[in-house]
Backbone as CSV, one residue per row, in Angstrom:
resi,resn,N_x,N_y,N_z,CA_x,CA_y,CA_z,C_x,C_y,C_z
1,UNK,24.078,41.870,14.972,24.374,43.185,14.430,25.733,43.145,13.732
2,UNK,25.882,43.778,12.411,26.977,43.483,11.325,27.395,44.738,12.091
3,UNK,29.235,44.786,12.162,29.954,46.072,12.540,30.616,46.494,11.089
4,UNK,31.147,47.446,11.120,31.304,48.167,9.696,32.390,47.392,9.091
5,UNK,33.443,46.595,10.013,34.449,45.798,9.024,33.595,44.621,8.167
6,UNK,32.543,44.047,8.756,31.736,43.031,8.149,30.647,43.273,7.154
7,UNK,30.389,44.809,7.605,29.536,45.347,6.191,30.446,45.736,4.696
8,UNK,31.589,45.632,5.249,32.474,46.117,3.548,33.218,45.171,3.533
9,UNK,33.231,44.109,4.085,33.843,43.260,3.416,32.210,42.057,2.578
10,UNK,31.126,41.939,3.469,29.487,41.965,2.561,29.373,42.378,1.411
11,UNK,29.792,44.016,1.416,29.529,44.913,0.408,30.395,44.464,-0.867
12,UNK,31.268,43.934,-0.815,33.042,43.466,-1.397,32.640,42.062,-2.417
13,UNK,31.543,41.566,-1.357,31.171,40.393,-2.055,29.930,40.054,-3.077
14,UNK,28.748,41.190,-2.864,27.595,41.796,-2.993,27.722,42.471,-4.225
15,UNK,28.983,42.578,-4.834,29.316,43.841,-5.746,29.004,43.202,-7.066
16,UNK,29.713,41.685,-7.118,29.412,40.886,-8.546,27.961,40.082,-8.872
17,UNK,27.502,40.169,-7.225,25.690,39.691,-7.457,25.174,39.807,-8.456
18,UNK,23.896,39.292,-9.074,22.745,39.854,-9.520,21.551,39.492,-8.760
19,UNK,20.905,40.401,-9.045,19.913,40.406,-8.143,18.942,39.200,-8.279
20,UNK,18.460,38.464,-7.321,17.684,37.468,-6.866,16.647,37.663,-6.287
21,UNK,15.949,39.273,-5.732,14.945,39.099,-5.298,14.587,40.497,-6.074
22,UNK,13.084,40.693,-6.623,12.450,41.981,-7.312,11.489,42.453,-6.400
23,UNK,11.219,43.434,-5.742,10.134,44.209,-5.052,9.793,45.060,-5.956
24,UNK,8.292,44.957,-6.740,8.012,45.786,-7.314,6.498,46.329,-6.464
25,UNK,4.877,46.564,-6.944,4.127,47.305,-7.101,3.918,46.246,-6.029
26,UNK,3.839,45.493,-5.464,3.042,44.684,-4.539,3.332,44.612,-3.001
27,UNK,4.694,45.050,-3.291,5.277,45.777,-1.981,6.068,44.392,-1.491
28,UNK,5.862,44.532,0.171,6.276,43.054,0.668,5.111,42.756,0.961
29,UNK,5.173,41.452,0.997,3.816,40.509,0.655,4.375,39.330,1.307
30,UNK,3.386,38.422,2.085,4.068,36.821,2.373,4.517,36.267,1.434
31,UNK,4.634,36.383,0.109,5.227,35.330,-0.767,6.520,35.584,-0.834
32,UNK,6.573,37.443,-0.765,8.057,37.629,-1.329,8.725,37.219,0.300
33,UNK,8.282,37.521,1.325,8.910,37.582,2.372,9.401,35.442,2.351
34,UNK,8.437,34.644,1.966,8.804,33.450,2.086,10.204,32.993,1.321
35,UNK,9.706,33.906,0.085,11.220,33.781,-1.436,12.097,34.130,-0.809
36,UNK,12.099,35.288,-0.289,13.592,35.745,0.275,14.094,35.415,1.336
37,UNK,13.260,34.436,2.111,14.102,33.152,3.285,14.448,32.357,2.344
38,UNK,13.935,31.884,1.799,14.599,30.322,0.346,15.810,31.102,0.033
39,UNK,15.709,32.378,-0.572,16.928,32.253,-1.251,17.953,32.516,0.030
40,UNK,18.011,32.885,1.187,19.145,33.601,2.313,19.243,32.274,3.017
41,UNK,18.337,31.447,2.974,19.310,30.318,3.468,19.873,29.230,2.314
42,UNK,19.890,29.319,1.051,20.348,29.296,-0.280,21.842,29.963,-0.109
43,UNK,21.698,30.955,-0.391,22.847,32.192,-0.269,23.378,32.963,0.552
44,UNK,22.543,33.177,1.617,23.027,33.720,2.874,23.369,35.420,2.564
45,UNK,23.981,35.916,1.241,24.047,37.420,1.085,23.559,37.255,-0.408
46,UNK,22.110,37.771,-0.073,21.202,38.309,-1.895,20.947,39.310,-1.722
47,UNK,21.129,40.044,-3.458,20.615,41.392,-3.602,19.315,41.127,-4.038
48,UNK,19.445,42.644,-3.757,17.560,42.475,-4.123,17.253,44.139,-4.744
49,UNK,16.266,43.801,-5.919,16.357,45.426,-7.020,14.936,45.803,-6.327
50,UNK,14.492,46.778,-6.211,13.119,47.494,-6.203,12.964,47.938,-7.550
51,UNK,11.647,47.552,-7.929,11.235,48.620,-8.930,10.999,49.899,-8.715
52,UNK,10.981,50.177,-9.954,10.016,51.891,-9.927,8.971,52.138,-9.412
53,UNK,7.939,50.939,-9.790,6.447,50.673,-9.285,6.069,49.934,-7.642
54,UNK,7.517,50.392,-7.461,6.969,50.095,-5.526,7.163,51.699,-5.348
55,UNK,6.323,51.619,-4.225,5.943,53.260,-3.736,6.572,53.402,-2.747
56,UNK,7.027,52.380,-1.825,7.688,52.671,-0.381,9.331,53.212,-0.455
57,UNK,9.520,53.956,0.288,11.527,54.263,0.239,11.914,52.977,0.577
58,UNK,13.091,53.107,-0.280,13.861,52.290,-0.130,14.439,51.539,1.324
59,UNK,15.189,52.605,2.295,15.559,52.662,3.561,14.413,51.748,3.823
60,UNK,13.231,52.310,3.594,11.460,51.290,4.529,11.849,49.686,4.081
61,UNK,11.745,49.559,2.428,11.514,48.491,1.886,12.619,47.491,2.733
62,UNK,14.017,47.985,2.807,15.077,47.051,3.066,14.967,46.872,4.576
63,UNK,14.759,47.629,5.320,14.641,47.588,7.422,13.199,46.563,7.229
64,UNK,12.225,46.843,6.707,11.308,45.591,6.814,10.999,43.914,6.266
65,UNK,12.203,44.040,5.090,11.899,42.839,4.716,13.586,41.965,5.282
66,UNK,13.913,42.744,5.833,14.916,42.553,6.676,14.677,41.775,7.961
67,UNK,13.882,42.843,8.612,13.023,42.076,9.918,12.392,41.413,9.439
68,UNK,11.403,40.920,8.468,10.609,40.237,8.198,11.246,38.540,8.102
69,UNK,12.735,38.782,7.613,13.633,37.642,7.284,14.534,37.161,8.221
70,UNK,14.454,38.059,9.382,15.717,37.879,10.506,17.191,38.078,9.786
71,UNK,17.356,38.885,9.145,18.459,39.197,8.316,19.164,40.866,8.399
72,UNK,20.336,41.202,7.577,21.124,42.227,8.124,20.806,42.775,6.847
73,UNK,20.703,43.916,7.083,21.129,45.238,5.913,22.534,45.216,6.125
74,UNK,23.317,44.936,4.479,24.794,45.129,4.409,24.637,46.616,3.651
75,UNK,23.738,46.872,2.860,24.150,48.053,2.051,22.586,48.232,1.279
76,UNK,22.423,49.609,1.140,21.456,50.390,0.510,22.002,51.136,-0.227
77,UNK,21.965,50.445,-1.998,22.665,51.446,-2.808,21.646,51.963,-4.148
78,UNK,20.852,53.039,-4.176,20.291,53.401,-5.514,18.910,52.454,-4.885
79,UNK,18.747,51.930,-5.808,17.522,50.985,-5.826,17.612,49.249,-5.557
80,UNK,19.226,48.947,-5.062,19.216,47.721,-4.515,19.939,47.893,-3.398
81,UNK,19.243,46.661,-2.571,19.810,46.323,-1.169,20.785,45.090,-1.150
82,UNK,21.567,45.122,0.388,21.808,43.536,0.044,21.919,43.003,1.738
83,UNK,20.911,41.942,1.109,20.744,41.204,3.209,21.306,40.034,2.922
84,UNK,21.951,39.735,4.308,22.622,38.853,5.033,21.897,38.268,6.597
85,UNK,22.309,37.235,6.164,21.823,36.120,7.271,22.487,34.981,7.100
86,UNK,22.922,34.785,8.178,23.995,33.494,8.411,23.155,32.016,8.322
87,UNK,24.048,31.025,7.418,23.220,30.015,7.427,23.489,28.962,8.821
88,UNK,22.947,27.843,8.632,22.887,26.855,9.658,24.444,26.549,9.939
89,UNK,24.650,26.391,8.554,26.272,25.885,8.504,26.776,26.985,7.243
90,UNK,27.148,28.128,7.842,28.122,29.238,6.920,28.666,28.889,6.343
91,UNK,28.741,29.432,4.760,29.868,29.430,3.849,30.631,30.424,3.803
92,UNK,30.063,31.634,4.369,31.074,33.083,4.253,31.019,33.409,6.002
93,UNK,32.281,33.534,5.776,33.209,33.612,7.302,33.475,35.067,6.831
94,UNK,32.803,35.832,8.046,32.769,37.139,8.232,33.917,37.522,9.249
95,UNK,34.676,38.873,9.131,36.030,38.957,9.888,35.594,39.253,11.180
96,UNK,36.439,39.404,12.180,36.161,39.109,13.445,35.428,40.981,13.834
Protein backbone atom coordinates (compact mmCIF):
# COMPACT_ATOMS: atom_id res chain seq x y z
CA UNK A 1 0.00 0.00 0.00
CA UNK A 2 1.52 3.49 -1.42
CA UNK A 3 1.12 6.26 1.61
CA UNK A 4 0.44 9.75 0.30
CA UNK A 5 4.25 10.92 0.54
CA UNK A 6 4.93 8.05 -2.13
CA UNK A 7 1.91 8.82 -4.21
CA UNK A 8 3.22 12.55 -4.96
CA UNK A 9 6.33 12.00 -5.18
CA UNK A 10 4.86 8.81 -8.20
CA UNK A 11 2.68 11.53 -9.28
CA UNK A 12 6.04 14.02 -9.62
CA UNK A 13 7.46 11.45 -11.80
CA UNK A 14 4.28 10.28 -13.85
CA UNK A 15 3.86 13.94 -14.92
CA UNK A 16 6.49 13.84 -18.03
CA UNK A 17 5.17 10.14 -19.06
CA UNK A 18 3.45 9.30 -22.11
CA UNK A 19 1.23 7.00 -22.06
CA UNK A 20 2.18 3.27 -22.70
CA UNK A 21 -0.86 1.52 -22.18
CA UNK A 22 -4.51 2.42 -24.29
CA UNK A 23 -7.83 0.92 -22.83
CA UNK A 24 -10.19 1.50 -25.32
CA UNK A 25 -13.72 -0.39 -26.50
CA UNK A 26 -12.44 -3.84 -25.45
CA UNK A 27 -12.18 -3.05 -21.98
CA UNK A 28 -9.60 -5.20 -19.95
CA UNK A 29 -9.01 -8.22 -21.70
CA UNK A 30 -6.02 -10.91 -21.05
CA UNK A 31 -3.91 -9.34 -23.60
CA UNK A 32 -4.04 -5.92 -22.23
CA UNK A 33 -3.77 -7.25 -18.68
CA UNK A 34 -0.49 -9.41 -20.02
CA UNK A 35 0.93 -5.82 -21.87
CA UNK A 36 0.63 -4.04 -18.85
CA UNK A 37 2.79 -6.63 -16.69
CA UNK A 38 5.57 -6.32 -19.70
CA UNK A 39 5.52 -2.91 -19.54
CA UNK A 40 5.49 -2.51 -15.15
CA UNK A 41 8.14 -4.76 -14.92
CA UNK A 42 9.84 -2.70 -17.93
CA UNK A 43 8.99 0.53 -16.07
CA UNK A 44 7.64 -0.13 -12.90
CA UNK A 45 5.40 3.46 -13.05
CA UNK A 46 3.22 3.55 -16.65
CA UNK A 47 0.53 5.69 -17.60
CA UNK A 48 -2.11 4.49 -19.14
CA UNK A 49 -4.99 6.75 -21.42
CA UNK A 50 -8.62 5.28 -21.65
CA UNK A 51 -10.44 6.01 -24.55
CA UNK A 52 -13.72 7.47 -25.13
CA UNK A 53 -14.89 4.09 -26.48
CA UNK A 54 -14.39 2.22 -23.17
CA UNK A 55 -17.67 2.32 -21.30
CA UNK A 56 -16.41 1.47 -17.78
CA UNK A 57 -15.47 4.59 -15.13
CA UNK A 58 -12.47 5.27 -14.90
CA UNK A 59 -12.04 4.73 -10.88
CA UNK A 60 -13.43 0.75 -12.23
CA UNK A 61 -10.96 0.62 -15.18
CA UNK A 62 -7.78 1.64 -12.94
CA UNK A 63 -8.78 -0.58 -9.26
CA UNK A 64 -9.11 -3.59 -11.78
CA UNK A 65 -6.39 -3.61 -14.01
CA UNK A 66 -4.52 -2.74 -11.05
CA UNK A 67 -5.49 -5.91 -9.24
CA UNK A 68 -5.32 -7.65 -12.26
CA UNK A 69 -1.38 -6.56 -12.34
CA UNK A 70 -0.57 -6.67 -8.58
CA UNK A 71 0.15 -3.01 -8.90
CA UNK A 72 -0.70 0.51 -7.11
CA UNK A 73 -2.95 3.27 -8.24
CA UNK A 74 -0.59 6.43 -7.92
CA UNK A 75 -3.15 8.78 -9.49
CA UNK A 76 -6.50 9.02 -11.43
CA UNK A 77 -6.40 12.09 -13.46
CA UNK A 78 -9.18 12.93 -16.36
CA UNK A 79 -8.85 9.93 -18.47
CA UNK A 80 -5.32 8.63 -17.41
CA UNK A 81 -4.09 6.57 -14.63
CA UNK A 82 -0.76 5.79 -13.40
CA UNK A 83 0.26 2.21 -11.75
CA UNK A 84 3.12 1.27 -9.94
CA UNK A 85 4.69 -1.88 -9.07
CA UNK A 86 8.00 -2.42 -7.78
CA UNK A 87 10.40 -4.31 -9.85
CA UNK A 88 12.58 -7.38 -8.88
CA UNK A 89 15.45 -5.04 -8.60
CA UNK A 90 13.96 -1.19 -8.28
CA UNK A 91 15.06 1.65 -10.08
CA UNK A 92 12.81 4.23 -8.28
CA UNK A 93 13.43 4.39 -4.57
CA UNK A 94 10.27 5.52 -3.08
CA UNK A 95 10.62 7.85 0.26
CA UNK A 96 10.31 6.21 3.41
Amino acid sequence: MLTGKQKRFLRGLGHSLNPVITVGKGEISESLVHETVEALEHHELIKVKILESCLMDRHEVAGELAEACSAEVAQVLGRTFLLYRAASEPKIELPK
